[in-house]
N, C-alpha and C positions, 0 to 999 in steps of 0.2 A: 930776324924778326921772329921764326917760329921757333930758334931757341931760349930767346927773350921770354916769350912767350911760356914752352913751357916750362923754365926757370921760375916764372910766377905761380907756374901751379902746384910745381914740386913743393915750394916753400907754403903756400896756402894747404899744402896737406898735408906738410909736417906741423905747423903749426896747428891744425885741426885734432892730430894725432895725440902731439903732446898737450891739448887741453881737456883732451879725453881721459886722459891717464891711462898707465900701465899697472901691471901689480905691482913696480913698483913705487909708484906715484900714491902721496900722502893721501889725495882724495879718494882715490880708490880703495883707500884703507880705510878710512873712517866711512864708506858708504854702504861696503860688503860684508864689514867684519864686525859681528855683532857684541857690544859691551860684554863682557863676563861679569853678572851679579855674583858679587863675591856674600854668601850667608854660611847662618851656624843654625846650630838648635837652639830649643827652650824644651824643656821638659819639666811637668808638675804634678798634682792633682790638686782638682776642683774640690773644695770641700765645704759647708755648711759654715753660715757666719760663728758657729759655735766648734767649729772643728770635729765634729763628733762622726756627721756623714757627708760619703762621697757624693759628690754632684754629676748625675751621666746626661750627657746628650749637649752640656751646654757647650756656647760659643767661645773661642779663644783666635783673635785674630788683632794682628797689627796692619799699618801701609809704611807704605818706602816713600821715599821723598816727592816721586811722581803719580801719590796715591793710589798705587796701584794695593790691594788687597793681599796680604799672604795671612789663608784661614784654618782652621781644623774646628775640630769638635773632640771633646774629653769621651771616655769609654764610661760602661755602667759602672766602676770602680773608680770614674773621675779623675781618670791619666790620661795626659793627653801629650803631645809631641810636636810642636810648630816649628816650624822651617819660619827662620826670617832674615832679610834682609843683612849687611853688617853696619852697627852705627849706633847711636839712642835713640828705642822707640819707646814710646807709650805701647801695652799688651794690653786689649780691653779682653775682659773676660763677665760674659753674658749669658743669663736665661731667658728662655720666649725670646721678645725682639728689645732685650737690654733697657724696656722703658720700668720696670721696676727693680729688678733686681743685677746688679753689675758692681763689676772692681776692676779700677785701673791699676796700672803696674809700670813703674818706671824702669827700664833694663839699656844694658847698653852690651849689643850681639858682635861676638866677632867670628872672625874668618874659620871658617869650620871646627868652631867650634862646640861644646854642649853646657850650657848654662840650666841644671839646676835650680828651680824656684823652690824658693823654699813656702812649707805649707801654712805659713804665716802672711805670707805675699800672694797667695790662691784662693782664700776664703772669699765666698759670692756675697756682697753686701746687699743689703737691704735697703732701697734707696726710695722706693713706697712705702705710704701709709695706709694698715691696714685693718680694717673693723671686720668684726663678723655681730650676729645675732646668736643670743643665747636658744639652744635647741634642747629636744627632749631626749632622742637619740640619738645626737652627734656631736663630737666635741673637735670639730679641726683644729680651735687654737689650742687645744695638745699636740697635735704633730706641727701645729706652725712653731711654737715654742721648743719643739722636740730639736728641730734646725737651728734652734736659736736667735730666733727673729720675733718679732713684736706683733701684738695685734689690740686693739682698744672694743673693748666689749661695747657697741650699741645696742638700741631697743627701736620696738617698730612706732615705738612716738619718736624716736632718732631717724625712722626713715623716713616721716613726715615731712621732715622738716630738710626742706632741700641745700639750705645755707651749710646744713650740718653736715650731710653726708659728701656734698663738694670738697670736703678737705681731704675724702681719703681716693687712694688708687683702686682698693680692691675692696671689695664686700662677701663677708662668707656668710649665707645663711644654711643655719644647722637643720638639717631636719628637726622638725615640730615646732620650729619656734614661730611657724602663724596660727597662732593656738587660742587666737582669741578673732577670731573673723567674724564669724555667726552673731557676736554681740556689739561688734563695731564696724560695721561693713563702708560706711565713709572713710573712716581711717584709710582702709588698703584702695581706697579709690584712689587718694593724696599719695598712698607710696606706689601704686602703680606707676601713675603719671611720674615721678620722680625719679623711679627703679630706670625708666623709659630715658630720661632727661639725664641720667645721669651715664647710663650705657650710651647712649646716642654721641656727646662727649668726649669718650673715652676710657668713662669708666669701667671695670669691670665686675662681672658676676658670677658667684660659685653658688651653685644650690640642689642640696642632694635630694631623694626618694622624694616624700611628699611636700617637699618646699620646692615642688614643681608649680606648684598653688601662686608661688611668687611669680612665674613667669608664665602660665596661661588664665589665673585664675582661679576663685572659688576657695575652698578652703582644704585644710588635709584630708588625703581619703579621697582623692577624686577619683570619679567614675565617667564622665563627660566629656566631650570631645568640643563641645559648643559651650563652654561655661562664659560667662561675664568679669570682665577684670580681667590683670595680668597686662603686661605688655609686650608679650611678643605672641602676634596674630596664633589665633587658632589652627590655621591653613597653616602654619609654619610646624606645628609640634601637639601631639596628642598623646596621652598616658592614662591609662585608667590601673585601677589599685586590685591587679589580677595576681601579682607574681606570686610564686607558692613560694614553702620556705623546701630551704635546701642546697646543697653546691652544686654550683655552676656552672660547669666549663666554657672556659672565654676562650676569646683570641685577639691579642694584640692586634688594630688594625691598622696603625699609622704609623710609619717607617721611623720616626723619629723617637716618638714615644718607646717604640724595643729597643732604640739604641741606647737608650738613656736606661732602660729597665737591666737590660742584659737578657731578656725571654718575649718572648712572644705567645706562650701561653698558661693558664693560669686556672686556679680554682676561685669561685668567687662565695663566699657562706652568704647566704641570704637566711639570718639565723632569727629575722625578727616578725615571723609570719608575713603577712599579703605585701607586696612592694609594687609601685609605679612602674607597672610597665609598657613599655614606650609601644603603642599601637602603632602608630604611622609621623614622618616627618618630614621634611623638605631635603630631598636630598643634595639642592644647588644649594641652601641653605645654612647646611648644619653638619659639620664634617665628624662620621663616627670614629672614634677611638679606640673604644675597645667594644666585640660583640661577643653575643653568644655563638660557641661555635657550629652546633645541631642545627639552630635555627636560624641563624645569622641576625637574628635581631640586636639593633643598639639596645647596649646598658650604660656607656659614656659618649656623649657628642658636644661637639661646638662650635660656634659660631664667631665670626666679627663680622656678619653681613647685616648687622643691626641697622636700621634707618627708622626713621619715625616722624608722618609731618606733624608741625604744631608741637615740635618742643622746643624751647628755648635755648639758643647760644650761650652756655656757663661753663667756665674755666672749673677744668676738673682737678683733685690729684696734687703731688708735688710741684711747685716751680720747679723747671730744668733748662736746661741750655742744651741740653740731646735733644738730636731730632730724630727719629725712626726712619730707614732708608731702607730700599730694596735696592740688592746687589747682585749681578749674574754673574753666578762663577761656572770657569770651563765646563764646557758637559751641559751646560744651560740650565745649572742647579741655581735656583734663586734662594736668596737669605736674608730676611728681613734682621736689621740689627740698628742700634739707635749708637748717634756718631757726635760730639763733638759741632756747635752749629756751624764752627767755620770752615765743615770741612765739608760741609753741604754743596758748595758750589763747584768743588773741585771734582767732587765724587757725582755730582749731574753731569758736568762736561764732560766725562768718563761713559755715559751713561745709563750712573743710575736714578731711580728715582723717588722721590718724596712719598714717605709711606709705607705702611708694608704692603708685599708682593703679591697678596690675597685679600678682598673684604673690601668692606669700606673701610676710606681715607680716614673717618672719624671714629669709627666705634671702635667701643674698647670690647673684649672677652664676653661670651657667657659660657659658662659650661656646667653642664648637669652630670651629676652621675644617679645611675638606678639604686648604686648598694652606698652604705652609712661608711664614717671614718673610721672613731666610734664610740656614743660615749659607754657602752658596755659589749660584753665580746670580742671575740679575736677578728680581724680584718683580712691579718693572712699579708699576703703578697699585696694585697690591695693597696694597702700602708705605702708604699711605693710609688704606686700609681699615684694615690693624693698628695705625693713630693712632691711630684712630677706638675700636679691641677697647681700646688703653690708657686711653683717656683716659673710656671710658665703661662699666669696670666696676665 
């Protein structure tokens, strides 16, 4: 009986044994031994829809079947080098968070390999629509046209009119162009409220020296901190018309912007006498870009922390099927990038999530700079910097 016995056990612990597996049992194999992703390279440069200039800082990133993320970013001379998966993927290649400016790329990666894009297959396309205001001292649709990208001249009876300015993504107002306030002070009531409605949105907004007037008020040449108009709160942002003329010593302040530049510090000419300069601002607010360096005051800041009650739900900008996603990569580096909608659900159950990483979920851009693009004088390094203001709002 007690050998009966433990013959029953022996076999109950071999059989427990061999369900367990050994090393050399199949299960054990496929539980321990982790897959080998087999990838190659991609190698290119980022270059302007016109070919002419490098693109720095932007995004270059594919996924593998399991959506998992393989990303990089291009240098200031717009090279860049991704590691991907092996197989056919789509390579999105993106500025800001790919909701206006982006190019896909069909490629098919093999086994340590190095695949060569050529710079026909890199060029950043322009996938918004873009108006600015005619200005007295600045001409950014020269350097937007300089990249090779489009912009449709409006007028501030174009920004009245909110049906009208709905159809584009981006709005550049040039310095001087609210040059007529003082004699129609109702008009800029109607583009306030609109400027408001339309940022709030998603749209966004560039606006340099004294077409600061556009975003707190009053007209050019302001001196005030409490002025009437504008739509974005006074408590948020104040400038009065102090700057001397003269160069500047800056300093690159936002990590991404020097990678895209290739410097981090710079001369700025402030060659057109008195300029807005920024007295105080919301620092949760309004993230500075570039400052002076002696004094560390902003001369470039922005924001998407725009909200606004009492403005209207209106479809802004291009139709698209991207949705804008925040994604954490290793190290807990988050990167706002716009994906494909069907790959939204895959890349939540992963999760990331709807939107970008910072701001509000709705609002699009604003960004001010202190010094001009330009429509007379040398800008210098600045030139650079307002690539940077186009291509990444």
């Amino acid at each position: 009986m007690k050998q009966n016995y433990f013959f029953i056990l022996l076999c109950v612990f071999t059989l427990f044994t061999s369900c367990a597996g050994g090393d050399d049992s199949p299960i054990a194999t496929e539980n321990t031994t982790p897959a080998v992703v087999k990838t190659g390279k991609l190698t290119g440069k980022v270059m302007s829809q016109n070919g002419t200039k490098p693109i720095g800082g932007a995004s270059v990133f594919t996924f593998d079947d399991k959506y998992k993320i393989y990303y990089t970013t291009s240098d200031a001379e717009g090279n860049f080098t991704l590691e991907a998966p092996v197989g056919n993927h789509t390579i999105h290649i993106q500025t800001g968070n790919g909701s206006n400016f982006r190019t896909e790329i069909s490629v098919t990666v093999k086994d340590n390999e190095t695949l060569n894009l050529d710079a026909s297959q890199t060029k950043l396309n322009q996938v918004a629509k873009i108006a600015y205001v005619k200005g007295t001292y600045d001409k950014i649709e020269d350097i937007i046209q300089t990249l090779g990208y489009t912009a449709t001249e409006i007028t501030n009876n174009d920004l009245a009119n909110l049906t009208t300015i709905a159809q584009y993504d981006i709005i550049f107002l040039n310095c001087g162009s609210r040059n007529n306030y003082s004699t129609n002070p109702a008009l800029y009531t109607v583009i306030d409220a609109n400027l408001a409605t339309f940022v709030a949105n998603g749209g966004s907004v560039y606006a340099s020296d004294w077409d600061v007037a556009y975003l707190v008020g009053g007209a050019t040449n302001t001196n005030n901190c409490s002025l009437a108009g504008g739509f974005v709160p006074d408590t948020k942002l104040c400038s009065k018309n102090t700057g001397n003329i003269g160069m500047v010593a800056a300093t690159v302040n936002n990590a991404g912007l020097a990678t895209a530049l290739g410097f981090n510090t710079l001369n700025i000419d402030y060659d057109l006498g008195a300029w807005q300069k920024i007295i105080n601002y919301d620092p949760t607010y309004w993230e500075v870009l570039v400052k002076e360096t002696s004094s560390n005051d902003a001369l470039m800041i922005r924001t998407n922390h725009f909200t606004a009650t009492g403005t209207t739900t209106t479809p802004i900008g291009t139709t698209t099927t991207f949705v804008t996603v925040c994604i954490t990569l290793p190290g807990n580096i988050q990167i706002s990038i716009s994906v494909p909608q069907a790959l939204v659900p895959y890349l939540v159950a992963l999760g990331a999530t709807v939107g970008p990483c910072s701001g509000s979920s709705t609002s699009g851009y604003i960004y001010y700079t202190t010094f001009h693009n330009h429509a007379s004088g040398n800008i210098g390094n600045a030139g650079v910097i307002l690539q940077y203001v186009i291509l990444n709002l």
